[in-house]
C-alpha positions as CSV (number, residue, x, y, z in Angstrom):
1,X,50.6,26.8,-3.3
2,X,48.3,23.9,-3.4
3,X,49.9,22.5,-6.1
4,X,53.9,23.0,-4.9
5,X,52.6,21.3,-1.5
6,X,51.3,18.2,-3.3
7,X,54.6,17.8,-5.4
8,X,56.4,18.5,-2.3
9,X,54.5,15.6,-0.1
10,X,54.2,12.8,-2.9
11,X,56.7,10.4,-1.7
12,X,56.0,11.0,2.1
13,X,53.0,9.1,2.4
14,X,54.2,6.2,4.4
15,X,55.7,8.6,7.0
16,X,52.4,9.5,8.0
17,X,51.6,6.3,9.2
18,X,49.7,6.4,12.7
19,X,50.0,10.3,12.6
20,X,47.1,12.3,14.4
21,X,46.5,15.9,13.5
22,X,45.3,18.0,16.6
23,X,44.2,20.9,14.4
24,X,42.1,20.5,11.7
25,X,39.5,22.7,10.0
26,X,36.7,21.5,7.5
27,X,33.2,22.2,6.5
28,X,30.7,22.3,7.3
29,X,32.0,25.6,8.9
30,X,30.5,29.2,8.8
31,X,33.0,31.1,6.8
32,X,35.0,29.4,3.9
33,X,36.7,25.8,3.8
34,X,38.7,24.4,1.3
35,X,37.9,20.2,2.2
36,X,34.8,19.2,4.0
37,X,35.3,17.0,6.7
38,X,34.4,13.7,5.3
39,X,37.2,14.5,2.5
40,X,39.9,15.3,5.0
41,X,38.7,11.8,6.9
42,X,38.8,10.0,3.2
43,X,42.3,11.6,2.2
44,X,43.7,10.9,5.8
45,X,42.9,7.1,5.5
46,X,44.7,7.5,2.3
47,X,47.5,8.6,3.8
48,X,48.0,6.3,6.9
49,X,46.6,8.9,9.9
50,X,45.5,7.1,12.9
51,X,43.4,10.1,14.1
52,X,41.7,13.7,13.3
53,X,40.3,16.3,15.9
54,X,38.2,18.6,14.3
55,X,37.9,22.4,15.6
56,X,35.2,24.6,14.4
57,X,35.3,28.5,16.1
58,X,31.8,28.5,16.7
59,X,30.2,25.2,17.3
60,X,30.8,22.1,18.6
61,X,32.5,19.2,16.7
62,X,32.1,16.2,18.6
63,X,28.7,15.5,16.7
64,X,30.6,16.1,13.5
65,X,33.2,13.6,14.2
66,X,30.6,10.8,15.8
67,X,29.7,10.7,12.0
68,X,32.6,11.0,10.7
69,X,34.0,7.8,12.3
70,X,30.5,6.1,11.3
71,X,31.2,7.1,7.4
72,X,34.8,6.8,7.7
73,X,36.0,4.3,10.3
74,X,39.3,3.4,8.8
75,X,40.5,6.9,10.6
76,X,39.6,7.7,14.4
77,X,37.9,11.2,14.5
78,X,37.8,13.1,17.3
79,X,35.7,16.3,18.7
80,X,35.4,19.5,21.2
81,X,33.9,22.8,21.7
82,X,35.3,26.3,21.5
83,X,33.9,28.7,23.9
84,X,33.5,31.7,22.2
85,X,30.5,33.6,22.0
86,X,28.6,31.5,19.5
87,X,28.2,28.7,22.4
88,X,27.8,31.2,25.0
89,X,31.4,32.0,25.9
90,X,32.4,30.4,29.2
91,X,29.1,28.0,29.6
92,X,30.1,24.7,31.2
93,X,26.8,23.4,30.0
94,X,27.9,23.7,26.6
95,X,31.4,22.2,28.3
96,X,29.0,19.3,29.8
97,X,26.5,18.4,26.6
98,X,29.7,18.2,24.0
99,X,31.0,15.9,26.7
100,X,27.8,13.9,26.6
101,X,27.0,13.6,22.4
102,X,26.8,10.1,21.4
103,X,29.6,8.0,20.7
104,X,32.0,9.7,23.7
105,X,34.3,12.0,20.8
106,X,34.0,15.2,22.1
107,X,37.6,15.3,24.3
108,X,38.8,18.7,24.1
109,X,37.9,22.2,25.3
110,X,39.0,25.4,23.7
111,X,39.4,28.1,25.5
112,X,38.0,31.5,23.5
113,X,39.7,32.0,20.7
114,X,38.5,34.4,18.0
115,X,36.3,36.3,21.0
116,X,39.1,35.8,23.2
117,X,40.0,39.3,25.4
118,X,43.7,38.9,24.1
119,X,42.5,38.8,20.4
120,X,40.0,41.8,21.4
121,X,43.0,43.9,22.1
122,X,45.6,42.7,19.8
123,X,43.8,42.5,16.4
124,X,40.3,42.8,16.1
125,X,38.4,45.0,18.6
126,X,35.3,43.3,19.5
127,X,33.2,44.4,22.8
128,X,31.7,41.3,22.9
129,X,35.6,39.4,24.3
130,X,34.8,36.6,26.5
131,X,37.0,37.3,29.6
132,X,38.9,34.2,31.1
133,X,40.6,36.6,34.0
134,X,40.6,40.1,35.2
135,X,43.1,42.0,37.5
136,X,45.3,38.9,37.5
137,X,42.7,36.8,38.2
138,X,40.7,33.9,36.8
139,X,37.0,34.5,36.4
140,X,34.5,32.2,38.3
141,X,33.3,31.3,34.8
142,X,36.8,30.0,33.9
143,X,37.0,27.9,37.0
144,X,33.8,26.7,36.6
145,X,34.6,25.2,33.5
146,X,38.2,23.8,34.4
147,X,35.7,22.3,37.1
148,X,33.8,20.8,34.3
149,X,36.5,19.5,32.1
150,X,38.2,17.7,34.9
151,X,34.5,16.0,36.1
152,X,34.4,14.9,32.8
153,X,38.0,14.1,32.1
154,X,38.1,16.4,29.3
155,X,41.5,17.5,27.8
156,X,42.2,21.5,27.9
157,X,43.3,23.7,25.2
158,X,44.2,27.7,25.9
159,X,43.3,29.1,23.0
160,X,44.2,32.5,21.8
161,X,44.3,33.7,25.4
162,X,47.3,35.8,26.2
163,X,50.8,34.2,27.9
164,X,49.6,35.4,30.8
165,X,46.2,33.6,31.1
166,X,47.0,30.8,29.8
167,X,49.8,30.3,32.6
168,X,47.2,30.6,34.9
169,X,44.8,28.8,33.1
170,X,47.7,25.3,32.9
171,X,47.9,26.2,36.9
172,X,44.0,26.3,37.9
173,X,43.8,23.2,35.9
174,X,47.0,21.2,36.7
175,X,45.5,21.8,40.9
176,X,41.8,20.2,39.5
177,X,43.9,17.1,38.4
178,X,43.5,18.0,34.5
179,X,46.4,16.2,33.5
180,X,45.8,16.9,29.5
181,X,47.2,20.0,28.7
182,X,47.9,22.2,25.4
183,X,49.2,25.7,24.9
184,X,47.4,26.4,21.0
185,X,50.3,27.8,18.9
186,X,52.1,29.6,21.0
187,X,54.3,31.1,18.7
188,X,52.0,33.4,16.0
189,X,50.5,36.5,17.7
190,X,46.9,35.3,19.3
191,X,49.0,34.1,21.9
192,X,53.2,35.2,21.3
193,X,54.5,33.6,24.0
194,X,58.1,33.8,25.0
195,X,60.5,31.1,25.1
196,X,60.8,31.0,28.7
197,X,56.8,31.1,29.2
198,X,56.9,28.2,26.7
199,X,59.0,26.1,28.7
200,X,57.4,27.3,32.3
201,X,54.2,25.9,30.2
202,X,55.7,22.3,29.8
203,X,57.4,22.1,33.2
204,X,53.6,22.0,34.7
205,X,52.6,19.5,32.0
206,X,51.6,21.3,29.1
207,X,52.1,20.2,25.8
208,X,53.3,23.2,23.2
209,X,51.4,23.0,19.9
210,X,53.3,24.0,16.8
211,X,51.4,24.3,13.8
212,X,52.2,24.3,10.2
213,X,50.1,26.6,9.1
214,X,51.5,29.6,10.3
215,X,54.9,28.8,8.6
216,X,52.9,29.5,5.5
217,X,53.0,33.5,4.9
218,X,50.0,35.9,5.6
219,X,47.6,34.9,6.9
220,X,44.3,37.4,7.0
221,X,43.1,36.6,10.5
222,X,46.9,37.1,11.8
223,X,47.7,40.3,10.7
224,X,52.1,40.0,11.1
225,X,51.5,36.4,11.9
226,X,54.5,34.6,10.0
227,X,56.7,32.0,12.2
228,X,59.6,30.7,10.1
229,X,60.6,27.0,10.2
230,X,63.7,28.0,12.0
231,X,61.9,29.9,14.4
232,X,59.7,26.9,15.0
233,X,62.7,24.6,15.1
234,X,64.5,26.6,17.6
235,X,61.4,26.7,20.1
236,X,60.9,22.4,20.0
237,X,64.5,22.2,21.0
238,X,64.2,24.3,24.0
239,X,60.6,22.7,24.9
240,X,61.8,19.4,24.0
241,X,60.1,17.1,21.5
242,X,58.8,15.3,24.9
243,X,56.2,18.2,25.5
244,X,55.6,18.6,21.9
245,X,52.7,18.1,19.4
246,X,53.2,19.2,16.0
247,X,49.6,19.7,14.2
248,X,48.5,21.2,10.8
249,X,46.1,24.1,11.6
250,X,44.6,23.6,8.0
251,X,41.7,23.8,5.8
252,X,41.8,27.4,4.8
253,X,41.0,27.9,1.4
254,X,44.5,28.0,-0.5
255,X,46.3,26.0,1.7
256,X,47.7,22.4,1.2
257,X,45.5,19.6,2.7
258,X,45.9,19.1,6.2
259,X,48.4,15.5,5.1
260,X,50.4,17.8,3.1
261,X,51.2,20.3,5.8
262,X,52.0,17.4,8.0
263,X,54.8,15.4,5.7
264,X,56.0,18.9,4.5
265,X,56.2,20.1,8.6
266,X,57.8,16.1,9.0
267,X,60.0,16.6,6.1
268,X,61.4,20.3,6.9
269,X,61.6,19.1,10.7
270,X,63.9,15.8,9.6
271,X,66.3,18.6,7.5
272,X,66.6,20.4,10.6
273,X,67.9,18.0,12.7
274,X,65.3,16.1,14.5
275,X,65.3,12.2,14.5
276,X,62.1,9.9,13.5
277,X,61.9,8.8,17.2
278,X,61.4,12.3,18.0
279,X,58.8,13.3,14.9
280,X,57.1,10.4,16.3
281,X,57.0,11.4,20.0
282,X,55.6,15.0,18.5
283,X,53.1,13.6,16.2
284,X,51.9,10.2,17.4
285,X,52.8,9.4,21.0
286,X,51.7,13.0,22.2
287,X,48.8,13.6,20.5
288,X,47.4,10.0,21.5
289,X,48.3,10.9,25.1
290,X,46.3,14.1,24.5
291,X,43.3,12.3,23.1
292,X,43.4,9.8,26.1
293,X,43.4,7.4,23.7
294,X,46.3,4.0,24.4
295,X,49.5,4.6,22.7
296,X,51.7,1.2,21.9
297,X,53.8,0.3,19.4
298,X,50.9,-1.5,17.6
299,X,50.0,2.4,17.0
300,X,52.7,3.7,15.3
């Protein structure tokens, strides 16, 4: 697959230029990765990307991408935490010291996501879930760190929480004056959202990430977990490429490398229909705006 993806992506370099991938997974980690971090930074520069955020399930990554952008500043890298168990699940400490690592790149918070209740119930069952809400409810943990992400002006990600709670996580958040706002794929199973719970999502200022990587077959954490390219087509056009960020989700052993994904997503998005202006909106302009980082045409 590696190999088709490469021969697929050769001559889209150039429209990667000023790209920023939302999603991307690396060593060191503690199951398997196909790049290490410092490769996907060095192929990235390669390739034109403006920007990287780096997610690891079970630690945080804004250390990992302060060095990153001292061994590799030709590409801005970016940080967060996820709060799954490993980091004490719902701990704004944790929330707090990512927030306060050297070099200001930790910007996002993940809501649970592998020791998320949703994924407890729908895949894997695992009696140590972090609960974000019960009886229809958000936890006082969950508040308390949608209380620390906006005191820190930290951007919030749902995770694989269910439709449900992460409607009500966008509200609690959108009343503490978060402003930056992402739904993590909401079309595979950890989350399955519905159209209309997609677009209730981005009428409260939520961007809907769609990734490539789940257009890409099995996938052994996703049991079912296949989203075609139409499927994923048909959902940006109800969203709108306005409250849209397209990212890779790679790194998996197997998979293309993360710039791949991207010009093969770019490419496959262009055949459907959509213009440049709007793969630009979806994976420059947002994902800047995400970051809190300036967007202007010197960016693109």
């Amino acid at each position: 697959m590696i190999a088709l993806a490469v021969l697929g992506a050769a001559g889209l370099g150039a429209q990667l230029e000023g790209v920023i991938d939302l999603h991307v997974h690396s060593a060191p980690d503690s199951g398997p990765r196909a790049f290490d971090a410092l490769e996907v930074a060095r192929i990235a520069r390669r390739q034109g990307l403006r920007a990287l955020l780096y997610k690891n399930h079970y630690t945080q990554t804004a250390s990992l991408a302060y060095l990153v952008s001292q061994a590799e500043p030709g590409v801005e890298a970016y940080g967060g935490v996820v709060l799954n168990r490993a980091v004490g699940g719902l701990n704004p400490a944790a929330v707090e010291r990512m927030a306060l690592t050297t070099g200001g790149r930790g910007r996002v918070v993940w809501m649970p996501t592998f020791d998320s209740e949703h994924y407890h119930r729908v895949f894997k069952p695992n009696p140590s879930f972090v609960a974000v809400a019960r009886e229809g409810e958000l936890t006082p943990e969950a508040l308390a760190v949608l209380d620390e992400i906006a005191e820190h002006e930290l951007a919030l990600a749902t995770g694989h929480s269910s439709p449900e709670e992460s409607l009500m996580l966008i509200r609690a958040a959108k009343e503490r004056g978060i402003e930056r706002m992402i739904v993590t794929h909401p079309l595979p199973p950890p989350v399955a959202m519905t159209i209309e719970q997609q677009m209730e999502a981005a009428e409260m200022g939520a961007y809907l990430e769609y990734v490539y990587q789940a257009t890409l077959g099995a996938n052994p954490d996703w049991p079912g977990g296949e989203v075609t390219m139409e499927e994923t087509a048909a959902a940006i056009r109800r969203v709108g490429p306005e409250q849209v960020i397209l990212t890779s989700d790679l790194g998996q052993v197997g998979n293309p490398v993360h710039t791949d994904g991207l010009a093969l997503f770019r490419a496959a998005l262009l055949e459907a229909g959509f213009s440049e202006e709007e793969l630009d909106w979806m994976m420059k302009r947002n994902p800047a705006r995400f970051l809190g980082i300036e967007w202007g045409e010197g960016n693109r």
